[in-house]
C-alpha positions as CSV (number, residue, x, y, z in Angstrom):
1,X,103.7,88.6,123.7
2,X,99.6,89.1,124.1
3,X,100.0,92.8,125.3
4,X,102.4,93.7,122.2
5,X,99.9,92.2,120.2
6,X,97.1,94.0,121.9
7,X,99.0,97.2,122.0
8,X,99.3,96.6,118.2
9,X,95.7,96.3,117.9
10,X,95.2,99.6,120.0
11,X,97.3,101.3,117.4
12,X,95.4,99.8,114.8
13,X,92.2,100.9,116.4
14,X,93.4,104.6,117.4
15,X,94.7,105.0,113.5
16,X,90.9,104.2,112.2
17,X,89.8,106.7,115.1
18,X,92.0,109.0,113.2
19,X,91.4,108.2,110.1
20,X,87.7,108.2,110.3
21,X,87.8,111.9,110.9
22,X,89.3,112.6,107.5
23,X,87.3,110.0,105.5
24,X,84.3,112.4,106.4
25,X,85.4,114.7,103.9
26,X,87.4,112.1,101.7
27,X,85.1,110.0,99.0
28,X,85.4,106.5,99.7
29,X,88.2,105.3,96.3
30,X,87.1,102.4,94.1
31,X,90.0,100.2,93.4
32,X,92.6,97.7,95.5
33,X,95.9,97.7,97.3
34,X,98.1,94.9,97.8
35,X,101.1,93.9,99.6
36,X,102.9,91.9,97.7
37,X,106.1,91.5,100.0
38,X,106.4,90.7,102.4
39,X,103.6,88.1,103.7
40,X,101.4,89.2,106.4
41,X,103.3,87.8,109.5
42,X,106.2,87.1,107.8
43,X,109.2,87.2,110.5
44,X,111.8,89.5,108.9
45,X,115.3,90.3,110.4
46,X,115.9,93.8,112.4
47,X,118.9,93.7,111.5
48,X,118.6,94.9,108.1
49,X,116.3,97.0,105.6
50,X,113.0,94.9,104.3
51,X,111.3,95.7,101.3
52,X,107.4,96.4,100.9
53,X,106.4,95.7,96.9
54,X,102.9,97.3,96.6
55,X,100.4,97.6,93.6
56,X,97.9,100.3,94.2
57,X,94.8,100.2,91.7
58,X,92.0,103.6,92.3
59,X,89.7,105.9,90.4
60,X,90.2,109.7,90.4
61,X,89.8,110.3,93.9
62,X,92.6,109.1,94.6
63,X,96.6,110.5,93.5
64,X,99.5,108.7,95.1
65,X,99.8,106.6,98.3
66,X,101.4,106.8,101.7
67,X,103.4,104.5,103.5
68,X,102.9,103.9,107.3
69,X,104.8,102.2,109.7
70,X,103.8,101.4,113.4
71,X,101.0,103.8,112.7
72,X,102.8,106.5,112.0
73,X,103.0,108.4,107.9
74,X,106.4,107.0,107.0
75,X,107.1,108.5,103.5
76,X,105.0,109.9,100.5
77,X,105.6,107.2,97.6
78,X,105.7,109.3,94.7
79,X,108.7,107.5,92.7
80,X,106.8,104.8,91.3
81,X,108.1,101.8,89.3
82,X,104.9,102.2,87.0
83,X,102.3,105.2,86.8
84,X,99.8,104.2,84.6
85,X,96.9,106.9,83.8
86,X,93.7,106.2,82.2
87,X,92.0,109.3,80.7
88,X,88.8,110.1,79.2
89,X,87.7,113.3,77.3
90,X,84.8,114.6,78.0
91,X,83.0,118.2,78.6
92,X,86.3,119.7,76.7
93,X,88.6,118.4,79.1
94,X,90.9,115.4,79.9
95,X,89.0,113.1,83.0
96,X,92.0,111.0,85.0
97,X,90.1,107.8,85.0
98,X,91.8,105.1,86.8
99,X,95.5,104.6,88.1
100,X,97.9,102.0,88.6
101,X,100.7,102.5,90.2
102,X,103.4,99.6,91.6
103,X,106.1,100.5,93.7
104,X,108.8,98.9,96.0
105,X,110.5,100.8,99.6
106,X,113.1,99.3,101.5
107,X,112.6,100.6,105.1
108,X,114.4,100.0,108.5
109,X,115.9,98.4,109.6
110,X,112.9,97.9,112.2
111,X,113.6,97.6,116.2
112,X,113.0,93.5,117.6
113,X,108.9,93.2,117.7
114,X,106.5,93.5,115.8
115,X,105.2,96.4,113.5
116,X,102.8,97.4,111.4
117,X,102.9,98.3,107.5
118,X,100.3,100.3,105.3
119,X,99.5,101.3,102.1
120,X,97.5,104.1,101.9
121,X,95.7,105.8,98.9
122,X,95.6,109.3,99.5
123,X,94.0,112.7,97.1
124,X,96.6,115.7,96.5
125,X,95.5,116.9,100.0
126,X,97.2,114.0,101.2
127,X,93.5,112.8,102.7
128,X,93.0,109.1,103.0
129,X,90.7,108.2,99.9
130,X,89.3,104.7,102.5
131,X,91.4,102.6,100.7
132,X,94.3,100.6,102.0
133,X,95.8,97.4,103.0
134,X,97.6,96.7,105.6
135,X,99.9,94.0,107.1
136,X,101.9,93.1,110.3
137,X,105.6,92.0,110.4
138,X,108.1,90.2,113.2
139,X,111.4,91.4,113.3
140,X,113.7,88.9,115.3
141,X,117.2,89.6,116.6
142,X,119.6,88.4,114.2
143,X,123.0,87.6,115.1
C-alpha cells in the first residue's frame, strides 16, 4: 500500500511539473473549487459509477473547468447544473465578472486502488487558470 500511495504522490507531483509550465502564461484565478462528493478518502466501490458534485466560483480569467482523473484530462464539464454570470458595463462593453458554476459527473466505474480526482478551472484555451481542488478516492472490490 505505501508505494501506491507514493506513486500517487509522484503523479501528483509530475501533474504540478506540468502544470507549472502553463500557469506561466495563465493568470493566477481568484475564486474557490470544492468537492462536494465524495469526501476526500472516501472508499467508494469499483464496481460501479461514483459521482463527483463540484461548485466552481472564479473571476474572468477563468471559463469552465476540467475534470481529471489519475492525472490524466478526463472530460471538459461544460453541461452545468447552474451557470451564473456576473456582468459589468463599462468602457462600452459588457465585462464577465465572476462565475458560478455547480455541476455533478458520474465517472467509472474505477479499477480496485486508489485514484485521484480534480477540478480544474480552465480559460477558453483550455489553460489552467491555478485554481483547483483536488481529492483522492479508494475503490475496493465489491462482490
Amino acid at each position: 500500500m505505501p508505494t501506491r500511495m507514493m506513486a500517487h504522490a509522484l503523479v501528483r507531483a509530475l501533474l504540478a511539473v506540468v502544470l507549472g509550465t502553463f500557469l506561466s502564461t495563465a493568470f493566477a484565478t481568484e475564486g474557490k473549487v470544492t468537492i462536494i462528493s465524495p469526501d476526500n478518502g472516501a472508499r467508494v466501490r469499483s464496481s460501479s459509477p461514483i459521482h463527483v458534485i463540484y461548485v466552481a466560483t472564479f473571476d474572468n480569467t477563468g471559463d469552465h473547468v476540467h475534470l481529471y482523473l489519475d492525472g490524466q484530462d478526463h472530460e471538459t464539464l461544460r453541461n452545468l447544473t447552474i451557470r451564473r454570470t456576473m456582468e459589468s458595463y463599462g468602457n462600452g462593453t459588457w465585462q464577465v465578472v465572476r462565475r458560478s458554476l455547480k455541476g455533478r459527473k458520474a465517472i467509472g466505474p474505477l479499477s480496485p486502488g486508489e485514484h485521484s480526482i480534480c477540478i480544474m478551472v480552465v480559460d477558453r484555451e483550455h489553460k489552467p487558470t491555478g485554481l483547483q481542488k483536488c481529492i483522492e478516492v479508494f475503490a475496493g472490490v465489491t462482490e
